[in-house]
C-alpha positions in Angstrom: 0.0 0.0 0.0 1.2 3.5 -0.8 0.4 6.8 1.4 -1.1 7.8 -1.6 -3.4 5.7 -2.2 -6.0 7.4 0.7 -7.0 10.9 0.7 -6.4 10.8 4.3 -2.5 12.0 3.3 -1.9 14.7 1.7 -0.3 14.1 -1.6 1.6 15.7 -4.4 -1.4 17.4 -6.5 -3.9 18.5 -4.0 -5.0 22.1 -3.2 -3.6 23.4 -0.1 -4.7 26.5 2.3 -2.4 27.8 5.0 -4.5 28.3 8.5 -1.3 29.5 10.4 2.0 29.8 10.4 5.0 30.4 13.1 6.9 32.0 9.9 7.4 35.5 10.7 9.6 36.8 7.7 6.4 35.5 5.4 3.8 37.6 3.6 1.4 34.4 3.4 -1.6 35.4 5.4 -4.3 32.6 6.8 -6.8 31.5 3.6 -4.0 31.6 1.2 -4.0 28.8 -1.1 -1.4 27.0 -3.4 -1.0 23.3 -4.7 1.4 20.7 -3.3 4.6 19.7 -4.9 6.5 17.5 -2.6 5.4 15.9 0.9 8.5 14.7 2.9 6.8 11.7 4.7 8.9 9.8 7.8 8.0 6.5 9.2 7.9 6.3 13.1 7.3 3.1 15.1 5.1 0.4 14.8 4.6 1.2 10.7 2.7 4.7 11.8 3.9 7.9 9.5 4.2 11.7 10.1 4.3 14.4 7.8 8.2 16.0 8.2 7.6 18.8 5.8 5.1 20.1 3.0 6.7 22.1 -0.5 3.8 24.3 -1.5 3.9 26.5 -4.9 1.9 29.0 -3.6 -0.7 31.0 -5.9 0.6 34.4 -4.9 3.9 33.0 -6.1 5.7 32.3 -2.6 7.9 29.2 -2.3 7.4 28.8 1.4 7.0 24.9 2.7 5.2 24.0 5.6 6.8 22.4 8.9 3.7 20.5 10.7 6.3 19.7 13.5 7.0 23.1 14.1 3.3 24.7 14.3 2.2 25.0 11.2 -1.5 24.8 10.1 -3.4 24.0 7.3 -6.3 22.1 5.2 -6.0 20.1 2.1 -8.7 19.4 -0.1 -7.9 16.4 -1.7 -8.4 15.4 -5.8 -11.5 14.3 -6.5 -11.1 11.2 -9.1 -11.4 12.7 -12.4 -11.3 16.3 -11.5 -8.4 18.4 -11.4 -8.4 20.6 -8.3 
């Protein structure tokens, strides 16, 4: 089975919007949106997984990725099969 596989992960593809962020040098702001290029996924103990860290190409052009570990916040809407997002 691959993390990908459920939409319960975010993956490569899927719309993403920032909630919060601990990044004070950013000019992201809470509702912005972008699409996910790269999920840096770890395996822990006992076959569970984490997410390490999230590359986002942002719609308002910003490159910053997102560090779940170190407070960041967000939702991810998921592909629907046969859409693009």
């Amino acid at each position: 089975m691959s993390l990908s596989d459920d939409n319960w992960f975010p993956n490569k593809g899927n719309r993403i919007e920032l909630v919060h962020t601990n990044d004070e040098h950013t000019k992201l702001s809470p509702g912005d949106k972008g699409e996910i290029i790269f999920v840096d996924v770890e395996e822990a103990d006992y076959g569970t997984y984490y997410i390490e860290r999230i590359d986002v190409k942002w719609d308002s052009g910003s490159n910053l990725s997102l560090v779940p570990g170190e407070g960041d916040q967000f939702i991810y809407y998921p592909k629907e099969e046969g859409k693009d997002a």
